[in-house]
VOGU-3710 file (C-alpha; in Angstrom, 3 decimals, decimal comma):
1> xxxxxxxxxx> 77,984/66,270/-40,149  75,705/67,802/-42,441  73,074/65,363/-44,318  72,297/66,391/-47,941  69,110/65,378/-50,531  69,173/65,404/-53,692  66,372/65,585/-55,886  66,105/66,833/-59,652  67,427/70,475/-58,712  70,368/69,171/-57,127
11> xxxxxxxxxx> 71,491/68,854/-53,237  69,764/70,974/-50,532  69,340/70,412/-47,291  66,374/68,942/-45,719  64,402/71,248/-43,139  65,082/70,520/-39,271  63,307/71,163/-36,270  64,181/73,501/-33,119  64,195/72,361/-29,850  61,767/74,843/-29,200
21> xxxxxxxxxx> 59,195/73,140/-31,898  59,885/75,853/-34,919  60,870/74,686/-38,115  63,759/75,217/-40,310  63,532/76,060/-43,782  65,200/73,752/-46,467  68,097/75,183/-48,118  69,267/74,565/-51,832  73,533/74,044/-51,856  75,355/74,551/-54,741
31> xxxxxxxxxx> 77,352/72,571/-56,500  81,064/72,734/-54,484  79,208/74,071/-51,803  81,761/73,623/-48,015  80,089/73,991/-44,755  81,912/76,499/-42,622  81,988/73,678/-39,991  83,330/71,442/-42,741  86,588/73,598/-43,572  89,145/71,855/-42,792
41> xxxxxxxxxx> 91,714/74,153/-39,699  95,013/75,684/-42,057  98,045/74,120/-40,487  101,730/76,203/-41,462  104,198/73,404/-42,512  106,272/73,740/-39,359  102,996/72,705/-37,402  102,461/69,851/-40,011  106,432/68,522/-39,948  105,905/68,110/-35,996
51> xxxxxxxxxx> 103,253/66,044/-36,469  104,539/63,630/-38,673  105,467/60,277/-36,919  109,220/60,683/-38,508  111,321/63,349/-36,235  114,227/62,778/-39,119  115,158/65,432/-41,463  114,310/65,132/-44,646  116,315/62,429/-46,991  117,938/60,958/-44,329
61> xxxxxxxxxx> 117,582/56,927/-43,877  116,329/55,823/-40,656  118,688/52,504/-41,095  121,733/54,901/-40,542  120,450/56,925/-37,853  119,836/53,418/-36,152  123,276/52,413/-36,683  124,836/55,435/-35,569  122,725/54,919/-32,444  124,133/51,777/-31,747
71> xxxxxxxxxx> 127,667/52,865/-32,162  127,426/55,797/-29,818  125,819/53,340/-27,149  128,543/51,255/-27,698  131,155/54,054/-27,228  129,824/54,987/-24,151  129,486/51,002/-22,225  133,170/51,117/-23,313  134,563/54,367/-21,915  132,077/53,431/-18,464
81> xxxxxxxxxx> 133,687/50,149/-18,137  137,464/51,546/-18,658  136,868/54,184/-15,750  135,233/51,350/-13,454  138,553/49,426/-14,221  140,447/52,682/-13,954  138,671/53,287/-10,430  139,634/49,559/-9,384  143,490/49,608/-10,277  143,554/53,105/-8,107
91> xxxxxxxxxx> 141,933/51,524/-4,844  144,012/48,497/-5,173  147,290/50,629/-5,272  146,215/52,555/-2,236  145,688/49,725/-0,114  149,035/48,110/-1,712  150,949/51,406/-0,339  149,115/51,465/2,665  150,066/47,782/3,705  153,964/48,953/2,980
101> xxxxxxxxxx> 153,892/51,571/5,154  152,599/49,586/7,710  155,434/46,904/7,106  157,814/49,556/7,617  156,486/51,211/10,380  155,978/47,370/12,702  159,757/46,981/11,462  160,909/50,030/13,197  162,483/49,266/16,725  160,911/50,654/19,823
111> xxxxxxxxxx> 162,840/53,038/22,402  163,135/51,326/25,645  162,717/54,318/27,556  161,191/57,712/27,565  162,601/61,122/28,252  160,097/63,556/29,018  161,620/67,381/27,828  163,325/69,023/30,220  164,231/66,221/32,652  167,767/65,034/32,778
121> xxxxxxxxxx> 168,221/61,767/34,389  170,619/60,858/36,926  173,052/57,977/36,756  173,935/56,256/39,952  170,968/56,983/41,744  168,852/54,256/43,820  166,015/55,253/41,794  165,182/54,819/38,204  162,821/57,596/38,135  165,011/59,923/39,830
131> xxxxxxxxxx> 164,893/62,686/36,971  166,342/66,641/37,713  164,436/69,259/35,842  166,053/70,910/32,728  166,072/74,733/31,838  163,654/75,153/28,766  166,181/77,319/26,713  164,302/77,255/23,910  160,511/77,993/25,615  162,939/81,448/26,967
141> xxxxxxxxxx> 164,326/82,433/22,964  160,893/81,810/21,997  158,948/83,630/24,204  161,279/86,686/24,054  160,863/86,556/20,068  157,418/86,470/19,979  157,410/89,870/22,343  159,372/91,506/19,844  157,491/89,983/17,299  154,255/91,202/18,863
151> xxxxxxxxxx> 155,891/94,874/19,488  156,909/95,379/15,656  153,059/94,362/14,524  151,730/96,684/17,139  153,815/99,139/15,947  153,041/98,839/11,977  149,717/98,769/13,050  149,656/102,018/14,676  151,603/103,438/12,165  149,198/102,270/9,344
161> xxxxxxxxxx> 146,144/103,820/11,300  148,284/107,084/11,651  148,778/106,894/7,918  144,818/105,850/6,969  144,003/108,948/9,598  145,761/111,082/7,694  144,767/110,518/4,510  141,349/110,616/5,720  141,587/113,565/7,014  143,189/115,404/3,909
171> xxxxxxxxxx> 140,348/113,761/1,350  137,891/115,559/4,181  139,469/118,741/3,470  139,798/118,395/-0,352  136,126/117,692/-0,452  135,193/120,517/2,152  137,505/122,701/-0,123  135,816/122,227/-3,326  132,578/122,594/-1,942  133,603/126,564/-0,548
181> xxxxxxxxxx> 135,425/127,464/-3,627  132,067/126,505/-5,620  130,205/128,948/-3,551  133,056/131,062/-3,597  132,453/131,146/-7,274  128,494/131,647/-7,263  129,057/134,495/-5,006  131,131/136,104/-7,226  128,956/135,681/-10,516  126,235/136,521/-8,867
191> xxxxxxxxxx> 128,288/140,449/-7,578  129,216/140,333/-11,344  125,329/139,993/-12,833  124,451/142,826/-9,899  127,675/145,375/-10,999  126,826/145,220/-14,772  122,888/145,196/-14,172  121,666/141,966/-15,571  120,182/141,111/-12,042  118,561/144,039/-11,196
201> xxxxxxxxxx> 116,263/142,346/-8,516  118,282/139,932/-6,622  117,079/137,264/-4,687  117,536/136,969/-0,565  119,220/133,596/-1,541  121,542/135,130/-3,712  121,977/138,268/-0,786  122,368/136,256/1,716  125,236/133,871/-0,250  126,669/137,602/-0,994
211> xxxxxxxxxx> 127,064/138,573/2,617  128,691/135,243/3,144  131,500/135,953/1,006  133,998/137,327/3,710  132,986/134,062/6,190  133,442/131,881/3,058  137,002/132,812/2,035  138,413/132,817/6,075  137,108/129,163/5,866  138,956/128,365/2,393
221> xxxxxxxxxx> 142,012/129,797/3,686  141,701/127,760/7,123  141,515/124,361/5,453  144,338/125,459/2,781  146,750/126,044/6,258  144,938/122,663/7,289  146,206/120,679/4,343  149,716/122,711/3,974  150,534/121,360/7,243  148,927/117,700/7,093
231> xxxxxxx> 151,345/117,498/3,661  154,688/118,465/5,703  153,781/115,900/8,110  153,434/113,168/5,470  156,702/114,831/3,929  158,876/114,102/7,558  157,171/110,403/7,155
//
């Protein structure tokens, strides 16, 4: 901090030394006189508001925000407890239906005996275990169902790809189409600019796409047979 003297001028401040030994001369302040390293920063009122100890809004009484706190903790200890209690009652009426089915089930009498599927016993026989071997009617219906089963899929399967080919095919021709009947059309403008003399000097792009013209309609009216005769098919489908 600056030191100041005062004599019967007024303030100045005294001379000081350099480190290197030089002198500095004394200098007269005025009255109201700041250092620049005196000026207190500027701080914008936002900045100032954050720094206060008090993150309230203005006006409002910290004895109400305390209570309110309280309240809301209070809220929440009692909703916690009543789902731990909730939690409790649901555990305890699992293992209440659990034990009842258990009941039930050791209640239940036992079969005595065993079949195994397809064995019939025989009665009279010396042996117990004597057993003749049953014909699996049902393992038969089933197996011949799921070969019919498996025939239809195959068959709505092959008749899907035939479909998805097809329409493949046609968008393949639509798009190879409307490519040649673009050119078609440049070909023709371009004739058109040569007949009435705007393009006096053609190009040997624009020659060569002329010559092309013949080639370019045969292929138009190939894929137009192509797609006449992919729609009949999908007709007769």
């Amino acid at each position: 901090m600056t030191t100041y003297l005062t004599d019967s001028d007024g303030k100045f401040i005294p001379a000081t030394q350099r480190p290197d030994g030089t002198w500095r001369k004394a200098r007269r302040v005025k009255d109201g006189y700041v250092p620049q390293e005196e000026v207190p920063l500027y701080e914008s009122k936002g900045k100032q508001f954050a720094q206060r100890k008090s993150t309230l809004p203005p006006g409002m009484c910290p004895l109400v925000v305390q209570q309110a706190k309280k309240d809301r903790e209070k809220q929440e200890r009692a909703k916690a407890k009543k789902m731990a209690k909730q939690q409790e009652n649901d555990i305890a009426s699992k293992s209440g239906n659990a034990g009842i089915a258990n009941n039930k089930k050791a209640k239940q009498p036992q079969p005595q005996t065993q079949q195994t599927p397809g064995l019939l016993l025989l009665p009279n026989s010396g042996n117990s275990n004597a057993a003749v071997q049953k014909p699996n009617t049902n393992a038969t219906k089933t197996t011949s169902s799921t070969n019919s089963n498996d025939a239809v899929v195959k068959l709505a399967n092959d008749l899907q790809a035939t479909l998805q080919l097809q329409t493949d095919e046609g968008q393949d021709i639509s798009k190879k189409l409307k490519k040649l009947r673009k050119k078609l059309r440049e070909i023709e403008t371009i004739e058109q600019r040569i007949k009435s003399g705007e393009l006096k000097k053609p190009e040997k792009d624009q020659l060569d796409k002329v010559k092309r013209k013949k080639e370019v309609i045969k292929e138009i009216k190939q894929l137009e047979d192509e797609e006449e005769a992919l729609g009949n098919i999908k007709d007769k489908d």
